[in-house]
mmCIF file of the N, C-alpha and C atoms, coordinates in Angstrom:
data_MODEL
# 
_entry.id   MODEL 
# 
loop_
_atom_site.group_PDB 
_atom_site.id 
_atom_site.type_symbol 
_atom_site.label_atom_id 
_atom_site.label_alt_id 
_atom_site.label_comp_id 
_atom_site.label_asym_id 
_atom_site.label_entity_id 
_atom_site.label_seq_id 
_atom_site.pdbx_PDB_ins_code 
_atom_site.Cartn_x 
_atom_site.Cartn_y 
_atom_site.Cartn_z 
_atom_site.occupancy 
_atom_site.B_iso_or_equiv 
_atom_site.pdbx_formal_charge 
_atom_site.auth_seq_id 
_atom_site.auth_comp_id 
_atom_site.auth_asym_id 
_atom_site.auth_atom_id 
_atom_site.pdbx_PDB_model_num 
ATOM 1   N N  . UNK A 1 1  ? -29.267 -54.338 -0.500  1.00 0.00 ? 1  UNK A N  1 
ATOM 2   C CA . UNK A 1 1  ? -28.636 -53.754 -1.650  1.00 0.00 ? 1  UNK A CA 1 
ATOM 3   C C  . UNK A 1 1  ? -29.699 -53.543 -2.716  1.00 0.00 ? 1  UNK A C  1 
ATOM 4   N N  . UNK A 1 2  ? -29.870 -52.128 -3.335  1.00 0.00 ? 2  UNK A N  1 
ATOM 5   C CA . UNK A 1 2  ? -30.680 -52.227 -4.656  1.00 0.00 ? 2  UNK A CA 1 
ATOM 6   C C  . UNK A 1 2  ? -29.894 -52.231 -5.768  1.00 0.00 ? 2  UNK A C  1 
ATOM 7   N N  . UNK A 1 3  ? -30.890 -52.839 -6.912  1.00 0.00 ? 3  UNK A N  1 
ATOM 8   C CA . UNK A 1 3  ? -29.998 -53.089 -7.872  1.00 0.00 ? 3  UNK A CA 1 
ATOM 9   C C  . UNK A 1 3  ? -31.033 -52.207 -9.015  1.00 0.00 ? 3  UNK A C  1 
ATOM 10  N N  . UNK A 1 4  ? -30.932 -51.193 -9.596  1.00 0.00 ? 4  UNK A N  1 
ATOM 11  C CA . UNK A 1 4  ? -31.309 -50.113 -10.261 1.00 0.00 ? 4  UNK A CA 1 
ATOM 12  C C  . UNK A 1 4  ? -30.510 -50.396 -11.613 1.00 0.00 ? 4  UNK A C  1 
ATOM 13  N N  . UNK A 1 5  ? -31.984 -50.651 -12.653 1.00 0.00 ? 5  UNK A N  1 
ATOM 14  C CA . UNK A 1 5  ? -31.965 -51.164 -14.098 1.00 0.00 ? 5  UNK A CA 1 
ATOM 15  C C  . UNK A 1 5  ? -32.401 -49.479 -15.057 1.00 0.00 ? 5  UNK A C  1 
ATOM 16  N N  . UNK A 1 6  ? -31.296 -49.423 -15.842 1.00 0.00 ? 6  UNK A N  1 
ATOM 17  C CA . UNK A 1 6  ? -31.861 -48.259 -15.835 1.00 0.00 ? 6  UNK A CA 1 
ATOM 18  C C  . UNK A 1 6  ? -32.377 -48.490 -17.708 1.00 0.00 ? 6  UNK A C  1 
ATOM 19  N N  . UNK A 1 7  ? -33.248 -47.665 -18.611 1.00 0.00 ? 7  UNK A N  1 
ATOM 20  C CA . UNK A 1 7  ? -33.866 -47.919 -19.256 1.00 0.00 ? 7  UNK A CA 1 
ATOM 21  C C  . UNK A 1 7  ? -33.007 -48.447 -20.581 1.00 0.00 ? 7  UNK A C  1 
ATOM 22  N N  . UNK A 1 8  ? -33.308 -48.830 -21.703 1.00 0.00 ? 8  UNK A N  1 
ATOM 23  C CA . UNK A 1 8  ? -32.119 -49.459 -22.571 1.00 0.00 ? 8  UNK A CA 1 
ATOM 24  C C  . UNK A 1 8  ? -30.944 -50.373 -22.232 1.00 0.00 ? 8  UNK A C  1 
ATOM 25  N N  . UNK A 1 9  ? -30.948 -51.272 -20.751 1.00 0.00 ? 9  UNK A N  1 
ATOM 26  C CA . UNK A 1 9  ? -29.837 -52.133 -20.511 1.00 0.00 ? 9  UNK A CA 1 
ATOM 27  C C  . UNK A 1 9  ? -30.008 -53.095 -21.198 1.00 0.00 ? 9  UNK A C  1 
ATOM 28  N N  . UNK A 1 10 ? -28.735 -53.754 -21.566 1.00 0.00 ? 10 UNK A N  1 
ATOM 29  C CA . UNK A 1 10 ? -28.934 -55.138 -22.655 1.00 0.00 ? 10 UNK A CA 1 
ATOM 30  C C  . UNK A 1 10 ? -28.853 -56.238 -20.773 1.00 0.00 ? 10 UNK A C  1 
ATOM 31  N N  . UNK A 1 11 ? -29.383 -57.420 -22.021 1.00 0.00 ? 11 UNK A N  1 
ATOM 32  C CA . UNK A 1 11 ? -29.929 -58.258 -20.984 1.00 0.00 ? 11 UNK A CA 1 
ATOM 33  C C  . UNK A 1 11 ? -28.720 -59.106 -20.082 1.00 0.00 ? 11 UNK A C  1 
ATOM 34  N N  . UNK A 1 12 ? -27.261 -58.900 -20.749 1.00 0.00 ? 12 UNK A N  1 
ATOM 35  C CA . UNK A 1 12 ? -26.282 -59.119 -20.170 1.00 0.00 ? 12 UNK A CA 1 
ATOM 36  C C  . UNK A 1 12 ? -25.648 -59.009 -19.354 1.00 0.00 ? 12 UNK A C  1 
ATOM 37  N N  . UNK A 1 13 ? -25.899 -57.016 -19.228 1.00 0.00 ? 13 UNK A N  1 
ATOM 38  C CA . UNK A 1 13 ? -25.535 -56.392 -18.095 1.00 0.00 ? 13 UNK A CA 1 
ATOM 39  C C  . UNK A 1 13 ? -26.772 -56.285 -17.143 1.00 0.00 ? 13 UNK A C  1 
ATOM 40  N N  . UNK A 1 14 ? -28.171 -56.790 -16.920 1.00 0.00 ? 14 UNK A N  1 
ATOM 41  C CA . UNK A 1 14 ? -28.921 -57.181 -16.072 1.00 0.00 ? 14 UNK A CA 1 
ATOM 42  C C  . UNK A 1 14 ? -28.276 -58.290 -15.359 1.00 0.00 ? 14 UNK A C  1 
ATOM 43  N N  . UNK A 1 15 ? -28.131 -59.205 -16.177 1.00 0.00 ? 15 UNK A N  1 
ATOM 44  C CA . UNK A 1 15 ? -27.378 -60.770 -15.534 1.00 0.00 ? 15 UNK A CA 1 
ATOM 45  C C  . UNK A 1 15 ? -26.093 -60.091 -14.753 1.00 0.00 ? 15 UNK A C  1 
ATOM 46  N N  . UNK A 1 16 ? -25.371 -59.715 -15.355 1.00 0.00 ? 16 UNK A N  1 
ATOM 47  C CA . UNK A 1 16 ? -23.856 -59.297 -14.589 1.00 0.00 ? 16 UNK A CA 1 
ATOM 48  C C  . UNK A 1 16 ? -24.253 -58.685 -12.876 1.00 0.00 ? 16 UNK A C  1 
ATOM 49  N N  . UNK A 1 17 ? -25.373 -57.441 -13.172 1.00 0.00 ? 17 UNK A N  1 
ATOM 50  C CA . UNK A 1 17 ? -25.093 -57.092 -11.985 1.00 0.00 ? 17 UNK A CA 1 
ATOM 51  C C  . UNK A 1 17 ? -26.401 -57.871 -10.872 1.00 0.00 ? 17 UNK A C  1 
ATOM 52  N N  . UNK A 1 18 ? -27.029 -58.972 -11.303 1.00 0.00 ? 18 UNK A N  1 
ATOM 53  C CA . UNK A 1 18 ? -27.785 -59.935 -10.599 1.00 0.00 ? 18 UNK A CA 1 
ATOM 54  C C  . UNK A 1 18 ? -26.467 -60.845 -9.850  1.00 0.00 ? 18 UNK A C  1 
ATOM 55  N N  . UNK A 1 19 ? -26.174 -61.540 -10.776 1.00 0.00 ? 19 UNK A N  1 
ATOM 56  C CA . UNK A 1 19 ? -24.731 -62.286 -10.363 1.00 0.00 ? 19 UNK A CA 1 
ATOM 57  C C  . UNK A 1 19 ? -23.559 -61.375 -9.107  1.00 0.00 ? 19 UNK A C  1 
ATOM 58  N N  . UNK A 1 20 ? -23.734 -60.073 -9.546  1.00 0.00 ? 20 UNK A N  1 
ATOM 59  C CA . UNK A 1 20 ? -22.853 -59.575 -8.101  1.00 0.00 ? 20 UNK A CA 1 
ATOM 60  C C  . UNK A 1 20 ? -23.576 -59.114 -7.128  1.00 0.00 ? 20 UNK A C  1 
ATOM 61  N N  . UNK A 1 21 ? -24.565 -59.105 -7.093  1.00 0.00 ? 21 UNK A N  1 
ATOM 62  C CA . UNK A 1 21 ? -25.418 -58.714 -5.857  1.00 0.00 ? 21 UNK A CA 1 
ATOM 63  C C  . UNK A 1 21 ? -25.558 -60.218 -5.081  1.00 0.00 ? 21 UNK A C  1 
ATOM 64  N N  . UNK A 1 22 ? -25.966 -61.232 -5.955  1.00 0.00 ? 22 UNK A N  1 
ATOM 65  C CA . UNK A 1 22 ? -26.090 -62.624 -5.083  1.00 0.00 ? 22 UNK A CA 1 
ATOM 66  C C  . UNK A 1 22 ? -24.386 -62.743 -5.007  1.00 0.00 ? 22 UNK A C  1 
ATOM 67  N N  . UNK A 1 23 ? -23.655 -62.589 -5.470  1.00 0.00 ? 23 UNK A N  1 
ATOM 68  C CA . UNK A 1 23 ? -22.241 -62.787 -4.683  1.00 0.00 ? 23 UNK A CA 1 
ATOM 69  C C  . UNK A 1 23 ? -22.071 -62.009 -3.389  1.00 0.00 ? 23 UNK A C  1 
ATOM 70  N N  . UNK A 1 24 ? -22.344 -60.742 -3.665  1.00 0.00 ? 24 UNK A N  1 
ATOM 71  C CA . UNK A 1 24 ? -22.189 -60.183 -2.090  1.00 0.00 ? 24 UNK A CA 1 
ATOM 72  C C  . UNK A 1 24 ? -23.216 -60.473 -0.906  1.00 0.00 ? 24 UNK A C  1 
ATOM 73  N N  . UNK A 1 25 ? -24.249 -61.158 -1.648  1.00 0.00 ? 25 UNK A N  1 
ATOM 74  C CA . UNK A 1 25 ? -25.198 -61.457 -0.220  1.00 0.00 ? 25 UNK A CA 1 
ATOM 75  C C  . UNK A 1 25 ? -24.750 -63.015 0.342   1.00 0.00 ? 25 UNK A C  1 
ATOM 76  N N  . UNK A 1 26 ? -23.329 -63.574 -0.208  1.00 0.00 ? 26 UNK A N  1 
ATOM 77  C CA . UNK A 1 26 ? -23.199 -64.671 0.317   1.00 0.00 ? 26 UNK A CA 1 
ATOM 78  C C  . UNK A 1 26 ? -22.053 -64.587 1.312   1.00 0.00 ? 26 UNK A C  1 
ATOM 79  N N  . UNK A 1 27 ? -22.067 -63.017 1.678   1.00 0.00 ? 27 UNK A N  1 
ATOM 80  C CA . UNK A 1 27 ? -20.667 -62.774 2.839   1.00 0.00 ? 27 UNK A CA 1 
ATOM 81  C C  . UNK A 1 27 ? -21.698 -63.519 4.173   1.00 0.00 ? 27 UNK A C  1 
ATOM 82  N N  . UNK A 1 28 ? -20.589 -63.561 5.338   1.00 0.00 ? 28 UNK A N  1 
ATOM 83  C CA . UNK A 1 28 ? -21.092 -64.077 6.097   1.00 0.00 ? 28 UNK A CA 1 
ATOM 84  C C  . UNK A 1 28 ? -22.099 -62.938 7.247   1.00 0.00 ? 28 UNK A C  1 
ATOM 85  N N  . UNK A 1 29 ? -22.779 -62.815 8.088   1.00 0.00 ? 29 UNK A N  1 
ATOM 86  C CA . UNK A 1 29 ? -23.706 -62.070 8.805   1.00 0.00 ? 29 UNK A CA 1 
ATOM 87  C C  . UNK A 1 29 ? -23.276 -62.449 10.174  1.00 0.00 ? 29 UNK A C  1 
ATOM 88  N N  . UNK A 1 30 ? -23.712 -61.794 11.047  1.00 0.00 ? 30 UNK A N  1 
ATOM 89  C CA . UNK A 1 30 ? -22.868 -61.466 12.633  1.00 0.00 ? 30 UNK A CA 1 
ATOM 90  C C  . UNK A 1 30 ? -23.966 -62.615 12.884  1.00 0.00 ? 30 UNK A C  1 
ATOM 91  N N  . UNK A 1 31 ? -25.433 -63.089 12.538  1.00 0.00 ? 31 UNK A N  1 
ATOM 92  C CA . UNK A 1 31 ? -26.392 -64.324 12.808  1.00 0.00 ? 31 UNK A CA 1 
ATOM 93  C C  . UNK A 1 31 ? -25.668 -65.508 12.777  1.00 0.00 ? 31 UNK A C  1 
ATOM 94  N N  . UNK A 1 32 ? -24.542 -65.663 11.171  1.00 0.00 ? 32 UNK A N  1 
ATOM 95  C CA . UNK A 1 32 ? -24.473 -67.161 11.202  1.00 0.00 ? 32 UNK A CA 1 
ATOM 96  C C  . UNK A 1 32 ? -23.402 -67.659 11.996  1.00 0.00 ? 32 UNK A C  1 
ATOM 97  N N  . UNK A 1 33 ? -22.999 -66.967 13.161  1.00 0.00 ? 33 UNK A N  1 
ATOM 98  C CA . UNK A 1 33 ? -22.407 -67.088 13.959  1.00 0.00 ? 33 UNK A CA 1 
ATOM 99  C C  . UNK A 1 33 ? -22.645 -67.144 15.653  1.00 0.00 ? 33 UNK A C  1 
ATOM 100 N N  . UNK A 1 34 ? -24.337 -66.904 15.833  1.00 0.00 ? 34 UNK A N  1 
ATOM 101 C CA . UNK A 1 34 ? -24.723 -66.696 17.103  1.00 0.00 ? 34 UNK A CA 1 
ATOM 102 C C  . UNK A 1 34 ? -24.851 -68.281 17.755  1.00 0.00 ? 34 UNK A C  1 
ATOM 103 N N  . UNK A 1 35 ? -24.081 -68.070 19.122  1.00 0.00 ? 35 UNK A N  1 
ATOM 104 C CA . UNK A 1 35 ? -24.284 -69.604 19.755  1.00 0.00 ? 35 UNK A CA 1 
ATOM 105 C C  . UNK A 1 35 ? -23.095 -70.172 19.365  1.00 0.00 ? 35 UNK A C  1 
ATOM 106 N N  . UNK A 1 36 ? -22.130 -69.310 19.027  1.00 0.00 ? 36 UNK A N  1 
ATOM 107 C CA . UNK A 1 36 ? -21.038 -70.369 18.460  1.00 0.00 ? 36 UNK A CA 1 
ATOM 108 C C  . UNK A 1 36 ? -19.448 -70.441 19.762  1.00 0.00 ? 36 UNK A C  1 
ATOM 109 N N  . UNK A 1 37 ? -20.015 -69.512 20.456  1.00 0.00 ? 37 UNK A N  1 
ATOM 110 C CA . UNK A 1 37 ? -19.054 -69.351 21.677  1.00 0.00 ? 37 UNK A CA 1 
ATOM 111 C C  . UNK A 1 37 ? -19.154 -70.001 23.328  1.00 0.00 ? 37 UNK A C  1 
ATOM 112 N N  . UNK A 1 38 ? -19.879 -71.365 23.200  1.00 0.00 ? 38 UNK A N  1 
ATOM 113 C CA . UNK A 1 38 ? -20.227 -71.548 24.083  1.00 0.00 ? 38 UNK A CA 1 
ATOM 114 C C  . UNK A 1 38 ? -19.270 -72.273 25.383  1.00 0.00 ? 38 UNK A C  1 
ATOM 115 N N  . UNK A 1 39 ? -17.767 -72.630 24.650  1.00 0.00 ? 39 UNK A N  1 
ATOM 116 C CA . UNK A 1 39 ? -16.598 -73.167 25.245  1.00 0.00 ? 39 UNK A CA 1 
ATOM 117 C C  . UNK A 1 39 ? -16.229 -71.471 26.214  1.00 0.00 ? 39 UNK A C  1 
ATOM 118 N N  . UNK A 1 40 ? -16.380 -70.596 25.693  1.00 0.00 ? 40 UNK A N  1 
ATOM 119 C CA . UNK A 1 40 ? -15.845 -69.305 25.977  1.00 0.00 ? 40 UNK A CA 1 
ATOM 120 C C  . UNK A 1 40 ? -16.432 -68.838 27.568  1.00 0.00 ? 40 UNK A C  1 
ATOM 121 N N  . UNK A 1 41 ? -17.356 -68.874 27.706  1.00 0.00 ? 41 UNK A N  1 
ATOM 122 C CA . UNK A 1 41 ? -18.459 -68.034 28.471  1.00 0.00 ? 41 UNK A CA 1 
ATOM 123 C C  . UNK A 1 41 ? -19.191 -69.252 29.235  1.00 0.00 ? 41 UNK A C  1 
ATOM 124 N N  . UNK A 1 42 ? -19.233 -70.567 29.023  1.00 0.00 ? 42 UNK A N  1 
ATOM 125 C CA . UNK A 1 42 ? -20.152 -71.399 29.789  1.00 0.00 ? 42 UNK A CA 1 
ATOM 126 C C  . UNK A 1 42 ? -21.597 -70.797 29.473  1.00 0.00 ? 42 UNK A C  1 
ATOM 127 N N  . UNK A 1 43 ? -22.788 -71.242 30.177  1.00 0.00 ? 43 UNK A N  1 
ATOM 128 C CA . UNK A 1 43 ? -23.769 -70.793 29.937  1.00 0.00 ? 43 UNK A CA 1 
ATOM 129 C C  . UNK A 1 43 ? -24.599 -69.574 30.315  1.00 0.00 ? 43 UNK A C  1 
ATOM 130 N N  . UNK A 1 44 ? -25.194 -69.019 29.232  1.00 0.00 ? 44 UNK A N  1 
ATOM 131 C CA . UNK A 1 44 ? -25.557 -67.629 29.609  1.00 0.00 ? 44 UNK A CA 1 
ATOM 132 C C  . UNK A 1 44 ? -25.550 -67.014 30.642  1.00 0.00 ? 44 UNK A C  1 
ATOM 133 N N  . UNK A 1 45 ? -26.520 -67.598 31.769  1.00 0.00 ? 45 UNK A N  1 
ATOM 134 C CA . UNK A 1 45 ? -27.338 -67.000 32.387  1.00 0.00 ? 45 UNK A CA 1 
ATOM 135 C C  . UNK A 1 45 ? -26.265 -66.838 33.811  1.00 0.00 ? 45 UNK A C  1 
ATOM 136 N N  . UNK A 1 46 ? -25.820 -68.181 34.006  1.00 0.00 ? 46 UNK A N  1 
ATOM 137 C CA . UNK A 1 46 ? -24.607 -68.302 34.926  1.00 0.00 ? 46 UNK A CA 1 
ATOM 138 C C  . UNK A 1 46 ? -23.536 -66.704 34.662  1.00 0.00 ? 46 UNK A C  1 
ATOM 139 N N  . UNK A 1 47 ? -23.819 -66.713 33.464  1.00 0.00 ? 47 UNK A N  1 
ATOM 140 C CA . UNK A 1 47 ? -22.249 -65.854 33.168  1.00 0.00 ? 47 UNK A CA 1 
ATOM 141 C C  . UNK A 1 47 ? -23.207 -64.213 33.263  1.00 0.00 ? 47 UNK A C  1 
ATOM 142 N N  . UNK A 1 48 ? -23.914 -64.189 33.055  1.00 0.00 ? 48 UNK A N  1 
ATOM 143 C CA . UNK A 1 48 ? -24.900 -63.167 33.656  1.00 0.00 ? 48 UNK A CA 1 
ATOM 144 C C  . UNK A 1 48 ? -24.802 -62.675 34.675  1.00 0.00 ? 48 UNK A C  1 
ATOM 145 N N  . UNK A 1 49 ? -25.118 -63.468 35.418  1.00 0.00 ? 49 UNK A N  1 
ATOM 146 C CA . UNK A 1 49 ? -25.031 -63.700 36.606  1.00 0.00 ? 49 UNK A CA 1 
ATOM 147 C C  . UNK A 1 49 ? -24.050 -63.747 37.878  1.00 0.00 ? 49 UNK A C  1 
ATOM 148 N N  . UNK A 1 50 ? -22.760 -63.393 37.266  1.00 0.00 ? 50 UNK A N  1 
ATOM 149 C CA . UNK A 1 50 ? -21.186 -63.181 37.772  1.00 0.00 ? 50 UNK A CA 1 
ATOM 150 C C  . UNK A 1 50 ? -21.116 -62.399 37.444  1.00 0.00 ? 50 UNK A C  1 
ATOM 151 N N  . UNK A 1 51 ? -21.018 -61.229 36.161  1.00 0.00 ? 51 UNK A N  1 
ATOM 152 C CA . UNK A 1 51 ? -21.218 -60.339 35.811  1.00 0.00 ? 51 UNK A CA 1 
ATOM 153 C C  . UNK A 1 51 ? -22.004 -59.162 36.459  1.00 0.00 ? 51 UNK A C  1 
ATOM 154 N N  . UNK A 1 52 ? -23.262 -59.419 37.128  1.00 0.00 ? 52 UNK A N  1 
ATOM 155 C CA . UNK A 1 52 ? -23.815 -58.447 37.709  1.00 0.00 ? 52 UNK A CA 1 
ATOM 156 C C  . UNK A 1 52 ? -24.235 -58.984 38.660  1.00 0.00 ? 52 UNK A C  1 
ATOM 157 N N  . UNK A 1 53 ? -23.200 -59.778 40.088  1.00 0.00 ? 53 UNK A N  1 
ATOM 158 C CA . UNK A 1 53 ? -23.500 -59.999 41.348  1.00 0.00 ? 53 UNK A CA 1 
ATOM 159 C C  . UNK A 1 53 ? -22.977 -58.718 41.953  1.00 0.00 ? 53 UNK A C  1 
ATOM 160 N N  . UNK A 1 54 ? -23.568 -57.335 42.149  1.00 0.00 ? 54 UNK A N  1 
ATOM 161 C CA . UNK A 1 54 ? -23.590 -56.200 42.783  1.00 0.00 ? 54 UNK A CA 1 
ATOM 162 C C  . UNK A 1 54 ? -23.829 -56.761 44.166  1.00 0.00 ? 54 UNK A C  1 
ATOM 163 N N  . UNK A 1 55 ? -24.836 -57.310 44.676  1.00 0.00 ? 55 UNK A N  1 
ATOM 164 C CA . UNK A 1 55 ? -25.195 -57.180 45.844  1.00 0.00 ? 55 UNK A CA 1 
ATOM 165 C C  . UNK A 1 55 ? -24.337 -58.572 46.308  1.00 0.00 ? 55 UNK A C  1 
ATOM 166 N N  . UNK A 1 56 ? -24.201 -59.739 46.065  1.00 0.00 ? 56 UNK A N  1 
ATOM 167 C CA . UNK A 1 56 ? -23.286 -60.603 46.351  1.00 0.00 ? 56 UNK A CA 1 
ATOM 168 C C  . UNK A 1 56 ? -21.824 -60.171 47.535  1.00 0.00 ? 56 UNK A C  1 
# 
């Protein structure tokens, strides 16, 4: 996200839109969730590996 100060802003509305940019960078990301499915699928490689037994 950029945050574009444009010339004559009072120092209030700098703070305001600092404060909503670090609010929206505290949504969550598709990362803080990797590795979290491991009841689902068992382990990778196994499940890989059922997945593309073609010649099997």
């Amino acid at each position: 996200m950029v945050l574009r100060i444009k010339k004559g802003q009072s120092k209030k509305q700098i703070e305001a839109a600092v404060k909503r940019l670090q609010k929206d960078a505290s949504k969550p990301v598709l990362a803080d969730f990797l590795g979290k499915m491991k009841g689902k699928f068992g382990d990778g490689v196994t499940y890989q590996k059922e997945l593309r037994n073609d010649w099997d």
